[in-house]
NUZAKE-334220 format. One record per atom (N, C-alpha, C): atom name; chain; residue in three letters; x, y, z. Coordinates in nm, 4 decimals, m for minus. Layout:
N
CA, A, ala, X, Y, Z
...
! end
This chain:
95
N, A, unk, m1.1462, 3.8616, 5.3898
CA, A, unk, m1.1238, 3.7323, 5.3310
C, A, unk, m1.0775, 3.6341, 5.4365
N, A, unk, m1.0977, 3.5120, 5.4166
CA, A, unk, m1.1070, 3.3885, 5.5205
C, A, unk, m1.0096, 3.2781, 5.4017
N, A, unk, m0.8764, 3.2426, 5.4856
CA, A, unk, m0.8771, 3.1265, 5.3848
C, A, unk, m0.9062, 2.9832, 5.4680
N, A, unk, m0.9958, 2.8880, 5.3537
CA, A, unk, m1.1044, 2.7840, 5.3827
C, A, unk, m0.9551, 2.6502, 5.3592
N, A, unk, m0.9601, 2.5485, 5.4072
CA, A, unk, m0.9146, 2.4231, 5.4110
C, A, unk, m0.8661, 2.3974, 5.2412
N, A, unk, m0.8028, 2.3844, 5.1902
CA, A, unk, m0.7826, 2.3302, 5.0456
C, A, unk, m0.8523, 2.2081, 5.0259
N, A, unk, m0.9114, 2.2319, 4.9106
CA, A, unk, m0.9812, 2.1044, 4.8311
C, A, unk, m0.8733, 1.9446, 4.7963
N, A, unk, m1.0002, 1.8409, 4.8112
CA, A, unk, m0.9087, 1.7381, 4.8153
C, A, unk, m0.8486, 1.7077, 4.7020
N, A, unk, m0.9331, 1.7634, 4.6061
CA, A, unk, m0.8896, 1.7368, 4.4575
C, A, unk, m0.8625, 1.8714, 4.3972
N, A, unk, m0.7154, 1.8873, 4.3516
CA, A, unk, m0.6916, 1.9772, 4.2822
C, A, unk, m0.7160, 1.9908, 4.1489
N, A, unk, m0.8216, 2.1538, 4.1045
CA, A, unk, m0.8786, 2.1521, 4.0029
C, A, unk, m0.8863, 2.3068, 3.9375
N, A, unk, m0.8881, 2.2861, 3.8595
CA, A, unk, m0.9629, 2.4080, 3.7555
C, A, unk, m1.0547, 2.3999, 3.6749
N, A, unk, m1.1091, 2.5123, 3.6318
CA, A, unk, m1.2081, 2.4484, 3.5417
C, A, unk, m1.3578, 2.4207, 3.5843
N, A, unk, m1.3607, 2.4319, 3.7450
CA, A, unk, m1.4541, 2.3225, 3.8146
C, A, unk, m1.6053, 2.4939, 3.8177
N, A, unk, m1.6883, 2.3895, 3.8330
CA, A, unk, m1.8001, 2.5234, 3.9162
C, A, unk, m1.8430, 2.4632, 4.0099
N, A, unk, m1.8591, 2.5716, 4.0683
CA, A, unk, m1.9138, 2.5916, 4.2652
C, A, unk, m2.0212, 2.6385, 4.2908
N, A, unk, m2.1362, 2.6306, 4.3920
CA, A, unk, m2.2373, 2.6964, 4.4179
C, A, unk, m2.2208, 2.6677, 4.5786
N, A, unk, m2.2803, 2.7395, 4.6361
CA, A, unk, m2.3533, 2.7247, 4.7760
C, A, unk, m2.4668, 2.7192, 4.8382
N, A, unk, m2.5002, 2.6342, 4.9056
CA, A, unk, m2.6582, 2.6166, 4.9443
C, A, unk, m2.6000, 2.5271, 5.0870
N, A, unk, m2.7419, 2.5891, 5.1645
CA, A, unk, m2.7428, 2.4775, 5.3293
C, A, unk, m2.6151, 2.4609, 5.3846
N, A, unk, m2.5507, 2.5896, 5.3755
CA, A, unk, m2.4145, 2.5875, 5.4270
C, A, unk, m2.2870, 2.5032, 5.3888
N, A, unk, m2.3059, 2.4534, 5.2652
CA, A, unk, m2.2432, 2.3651, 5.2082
C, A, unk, m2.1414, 2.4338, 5.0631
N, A, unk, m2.0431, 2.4049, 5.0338
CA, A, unk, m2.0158, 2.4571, 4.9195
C, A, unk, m2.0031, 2.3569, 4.8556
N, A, unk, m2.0679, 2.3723, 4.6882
CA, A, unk, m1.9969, 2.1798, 4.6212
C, A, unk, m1.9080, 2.2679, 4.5224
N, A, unk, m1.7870, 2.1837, 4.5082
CA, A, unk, m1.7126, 2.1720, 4.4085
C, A, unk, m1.7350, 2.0794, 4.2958
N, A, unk, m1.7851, 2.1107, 4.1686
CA, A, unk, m1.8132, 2.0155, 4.0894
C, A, unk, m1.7188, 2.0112, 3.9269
N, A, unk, m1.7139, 1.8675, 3.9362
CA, A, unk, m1.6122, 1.8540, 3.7868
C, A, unk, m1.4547, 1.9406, 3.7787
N, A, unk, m1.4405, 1.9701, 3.6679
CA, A, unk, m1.3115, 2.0103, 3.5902
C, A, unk, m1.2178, 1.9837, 3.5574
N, A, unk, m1.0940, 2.0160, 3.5426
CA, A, unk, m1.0155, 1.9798, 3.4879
C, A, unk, m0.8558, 1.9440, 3.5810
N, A, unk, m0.8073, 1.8487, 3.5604
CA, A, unk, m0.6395, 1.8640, 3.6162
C, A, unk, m0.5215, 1.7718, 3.5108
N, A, unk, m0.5662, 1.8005, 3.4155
CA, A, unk, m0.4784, 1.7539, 3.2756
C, A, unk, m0.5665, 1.6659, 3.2077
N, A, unk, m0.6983, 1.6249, 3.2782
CA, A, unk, m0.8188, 1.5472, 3.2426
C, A, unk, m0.9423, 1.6066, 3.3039
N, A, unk, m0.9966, 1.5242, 3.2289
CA, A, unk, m1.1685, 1.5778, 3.2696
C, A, unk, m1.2022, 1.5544, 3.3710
N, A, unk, m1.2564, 1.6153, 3.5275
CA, A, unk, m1.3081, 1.5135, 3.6427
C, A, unk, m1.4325, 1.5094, 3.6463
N, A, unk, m1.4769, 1.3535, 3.6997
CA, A, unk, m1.6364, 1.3354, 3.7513
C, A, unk, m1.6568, 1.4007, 3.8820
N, A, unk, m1.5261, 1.4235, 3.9764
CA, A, unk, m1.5148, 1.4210, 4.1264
C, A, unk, m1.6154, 1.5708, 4.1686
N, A, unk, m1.6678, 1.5013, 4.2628
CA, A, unk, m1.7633, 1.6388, 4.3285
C, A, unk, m1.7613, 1.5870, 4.4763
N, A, unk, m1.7108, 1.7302, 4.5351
CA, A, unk, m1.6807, 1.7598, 4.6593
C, A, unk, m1.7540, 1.8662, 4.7964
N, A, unk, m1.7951, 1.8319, 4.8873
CA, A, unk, m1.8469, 1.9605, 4.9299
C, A, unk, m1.7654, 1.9858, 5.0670
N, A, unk, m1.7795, 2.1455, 5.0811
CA, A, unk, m1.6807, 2.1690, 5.2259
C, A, unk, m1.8119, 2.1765, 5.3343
N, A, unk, m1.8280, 2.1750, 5.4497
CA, A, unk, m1.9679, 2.2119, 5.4996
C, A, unk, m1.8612, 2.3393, 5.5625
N, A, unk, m1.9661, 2.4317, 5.5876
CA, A, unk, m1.8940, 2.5676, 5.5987
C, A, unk, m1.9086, 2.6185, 5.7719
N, A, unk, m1.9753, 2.4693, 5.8321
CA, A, unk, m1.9901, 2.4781, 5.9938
C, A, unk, m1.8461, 2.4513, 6.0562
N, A, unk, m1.8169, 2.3132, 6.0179
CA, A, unk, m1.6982, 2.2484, 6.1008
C, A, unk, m1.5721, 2.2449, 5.9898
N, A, unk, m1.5922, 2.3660, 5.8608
CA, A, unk, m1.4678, 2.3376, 5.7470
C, A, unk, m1.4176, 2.2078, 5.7314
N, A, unk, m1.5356, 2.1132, 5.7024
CA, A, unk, m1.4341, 1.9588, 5.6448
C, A, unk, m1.4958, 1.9101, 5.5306
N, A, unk, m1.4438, 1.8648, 5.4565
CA, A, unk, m1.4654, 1.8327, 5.2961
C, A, unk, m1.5320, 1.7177, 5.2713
N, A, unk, m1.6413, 1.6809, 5.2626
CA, A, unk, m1.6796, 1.5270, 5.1957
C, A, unk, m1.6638, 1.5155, 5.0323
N, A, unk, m1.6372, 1.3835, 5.0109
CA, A, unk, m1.6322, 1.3463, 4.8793
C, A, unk, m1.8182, 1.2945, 4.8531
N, A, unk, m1.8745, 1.3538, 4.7451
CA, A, unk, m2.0237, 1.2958, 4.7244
C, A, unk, m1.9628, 1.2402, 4.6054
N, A, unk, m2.1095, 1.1229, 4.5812
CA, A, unk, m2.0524, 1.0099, 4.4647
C, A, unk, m2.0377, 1.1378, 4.3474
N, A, unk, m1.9192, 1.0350, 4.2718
CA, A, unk, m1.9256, 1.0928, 4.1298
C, A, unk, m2.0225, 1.1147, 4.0042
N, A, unk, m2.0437, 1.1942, 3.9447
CA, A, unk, m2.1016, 1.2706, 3.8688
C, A, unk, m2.1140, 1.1254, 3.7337
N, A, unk, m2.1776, 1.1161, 3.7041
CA, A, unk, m2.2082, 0.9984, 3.5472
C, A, unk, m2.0723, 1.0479, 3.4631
N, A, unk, m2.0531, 1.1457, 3.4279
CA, A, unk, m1.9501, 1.2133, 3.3806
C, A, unk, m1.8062, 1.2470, 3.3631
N, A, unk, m1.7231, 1.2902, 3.3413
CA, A, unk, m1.6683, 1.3579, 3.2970
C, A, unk, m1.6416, 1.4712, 3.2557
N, A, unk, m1.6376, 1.5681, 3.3129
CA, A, unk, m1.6524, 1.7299, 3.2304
C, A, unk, m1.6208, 1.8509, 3.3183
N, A, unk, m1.5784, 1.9704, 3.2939
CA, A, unk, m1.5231, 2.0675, 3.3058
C, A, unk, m1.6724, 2.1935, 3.2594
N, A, unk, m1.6370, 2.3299, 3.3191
CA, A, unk, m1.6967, 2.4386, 3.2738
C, A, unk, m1.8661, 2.4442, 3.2651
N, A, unk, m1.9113, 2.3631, 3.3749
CA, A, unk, m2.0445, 2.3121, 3.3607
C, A, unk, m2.1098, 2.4154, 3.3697
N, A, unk, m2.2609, 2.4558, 3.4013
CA, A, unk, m2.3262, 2.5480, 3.4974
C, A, unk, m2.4089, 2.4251, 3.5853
N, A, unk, m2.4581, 2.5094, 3.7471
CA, A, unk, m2.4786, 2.4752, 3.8350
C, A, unk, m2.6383, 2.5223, 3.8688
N, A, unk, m2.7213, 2.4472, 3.9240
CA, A, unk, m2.8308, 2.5554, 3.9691
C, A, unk, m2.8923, 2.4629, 4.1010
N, A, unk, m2.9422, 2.5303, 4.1910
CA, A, unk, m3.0010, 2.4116, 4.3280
C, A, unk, m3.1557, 2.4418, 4.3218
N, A, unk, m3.1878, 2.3795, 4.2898
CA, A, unk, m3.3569, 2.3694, 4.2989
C, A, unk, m3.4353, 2.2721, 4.3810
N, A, unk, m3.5162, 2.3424, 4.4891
CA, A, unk, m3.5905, 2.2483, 4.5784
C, A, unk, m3.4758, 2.1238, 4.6300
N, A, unk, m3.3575, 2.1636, 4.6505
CA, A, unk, m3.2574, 2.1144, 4.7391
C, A, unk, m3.1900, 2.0313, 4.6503
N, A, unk, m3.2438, 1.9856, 4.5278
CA, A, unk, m3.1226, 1.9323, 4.3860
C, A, unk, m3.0165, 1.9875, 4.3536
N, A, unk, m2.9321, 1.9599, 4.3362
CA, A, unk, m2.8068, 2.0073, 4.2764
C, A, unk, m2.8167, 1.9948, 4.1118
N, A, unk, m2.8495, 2.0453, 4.0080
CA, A, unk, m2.8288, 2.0303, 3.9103
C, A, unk, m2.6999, 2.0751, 3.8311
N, A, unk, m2.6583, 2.0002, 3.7368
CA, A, unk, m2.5542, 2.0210, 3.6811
C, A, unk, m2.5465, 2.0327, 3.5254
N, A, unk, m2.5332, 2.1355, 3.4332
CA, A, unk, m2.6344, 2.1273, 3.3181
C, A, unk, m2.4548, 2.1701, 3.2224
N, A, unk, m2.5122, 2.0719, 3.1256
CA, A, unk, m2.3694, 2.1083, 3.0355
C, A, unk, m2.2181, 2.0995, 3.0473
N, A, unk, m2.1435, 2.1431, 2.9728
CA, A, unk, m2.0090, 2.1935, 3.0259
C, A, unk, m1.9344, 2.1313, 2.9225
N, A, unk, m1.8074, 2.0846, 2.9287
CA, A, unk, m1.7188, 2.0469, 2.8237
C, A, unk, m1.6456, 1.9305, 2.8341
N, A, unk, m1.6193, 1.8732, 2.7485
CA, A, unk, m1.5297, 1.7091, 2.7190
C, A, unk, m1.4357, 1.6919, 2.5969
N, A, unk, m1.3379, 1.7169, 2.6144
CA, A, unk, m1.2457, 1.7360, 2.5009
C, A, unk, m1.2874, 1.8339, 2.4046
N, A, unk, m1.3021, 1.8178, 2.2610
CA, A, unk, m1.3702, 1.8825, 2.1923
C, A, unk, m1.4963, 1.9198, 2.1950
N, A, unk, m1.5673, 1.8658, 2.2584
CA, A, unk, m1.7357, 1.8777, 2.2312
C, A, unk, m1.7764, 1.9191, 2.4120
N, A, unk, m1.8857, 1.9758, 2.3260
CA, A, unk, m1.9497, 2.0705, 2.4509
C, A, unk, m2.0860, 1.9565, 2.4837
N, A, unk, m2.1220, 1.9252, 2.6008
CA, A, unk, m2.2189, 1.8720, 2.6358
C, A, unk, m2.3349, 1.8986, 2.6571
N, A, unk, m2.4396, 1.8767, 2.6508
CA, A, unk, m2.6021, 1.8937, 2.6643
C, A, unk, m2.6576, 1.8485, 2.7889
N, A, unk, m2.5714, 1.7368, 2.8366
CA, A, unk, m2.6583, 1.6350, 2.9405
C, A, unk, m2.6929, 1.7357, 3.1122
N, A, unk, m2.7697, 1.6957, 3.2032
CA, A, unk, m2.8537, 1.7039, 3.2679
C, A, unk, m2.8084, 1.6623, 3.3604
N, A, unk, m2.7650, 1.6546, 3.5067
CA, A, unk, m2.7928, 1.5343, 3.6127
C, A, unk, m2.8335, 1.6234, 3.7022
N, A, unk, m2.9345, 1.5674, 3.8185
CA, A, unk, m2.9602, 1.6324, 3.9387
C, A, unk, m2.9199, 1.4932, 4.0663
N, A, unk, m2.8543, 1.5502, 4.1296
CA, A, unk, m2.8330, 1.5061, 4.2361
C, A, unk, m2.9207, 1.5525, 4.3888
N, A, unk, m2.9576, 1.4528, 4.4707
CA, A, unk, m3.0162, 1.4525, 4.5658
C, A, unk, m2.9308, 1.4053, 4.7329
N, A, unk, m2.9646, 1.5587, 4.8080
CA, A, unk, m2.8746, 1.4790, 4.9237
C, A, unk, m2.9257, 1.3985, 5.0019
N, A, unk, m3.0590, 1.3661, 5.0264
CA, A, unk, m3.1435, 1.2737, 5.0780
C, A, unk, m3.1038, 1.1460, 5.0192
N, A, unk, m3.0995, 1.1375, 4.9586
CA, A, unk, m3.0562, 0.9818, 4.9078
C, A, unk, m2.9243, 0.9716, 4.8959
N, A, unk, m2.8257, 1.0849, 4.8319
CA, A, unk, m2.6846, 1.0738, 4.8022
C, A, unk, m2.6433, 0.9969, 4.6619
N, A, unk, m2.7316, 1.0700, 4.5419
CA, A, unk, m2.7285, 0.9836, 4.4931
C, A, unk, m2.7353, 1.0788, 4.3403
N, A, unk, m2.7428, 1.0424, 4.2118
CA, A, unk, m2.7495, 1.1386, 4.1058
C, A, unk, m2.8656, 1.0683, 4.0138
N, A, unk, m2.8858, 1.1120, 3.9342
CA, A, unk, m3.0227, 1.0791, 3.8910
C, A, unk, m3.0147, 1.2127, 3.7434
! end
């Protein structure tokens, strides 16, 4: 085990994936819902902030397709969400 730099935003709740040497931290919770999505690059261990998520939400699932970040579902107070976003690092942008 390796311990990595602490995240800028303290969270739970959140899901993670890895791709292109990158880890993203996305969404969850810290007494509220976060939009905040974060990635560490796992070359030089330093954290960028990528724009925020349309959202709000916690407990999402994650999947990277053809270099998208998708972000499918997850939770908002009472209600569980349906919505969709894919994010692109070429542009930096969500969609």
């Amino acid at each position: 085990w390796n311990t990595l730099p602490p995240m800028p935003t303290a969270r739970r709740k959140h899901s993670s994936i890895y791709q292109n040497h990158h880890l993203y931290v996305v969404g969850g919770w810290d007494g509220s819902h976060l939009n905040s999505v974060e990635a560490l690059d796992m070359r030089n261990l330093q954290w960028n902030h990528l724009p925020p998520l349309p959202r709000n939400v916690s407990g999402t699932h994650l999947a990277i397709v053809s270099d998208y970040l998708f972000v499918l579902g997850g939770f908002f107070g009472a209600f569980h969400d349906d919505s969709i976003e894919d994010y692109s690092p070429l542009t930096d942008s969500w969609s």
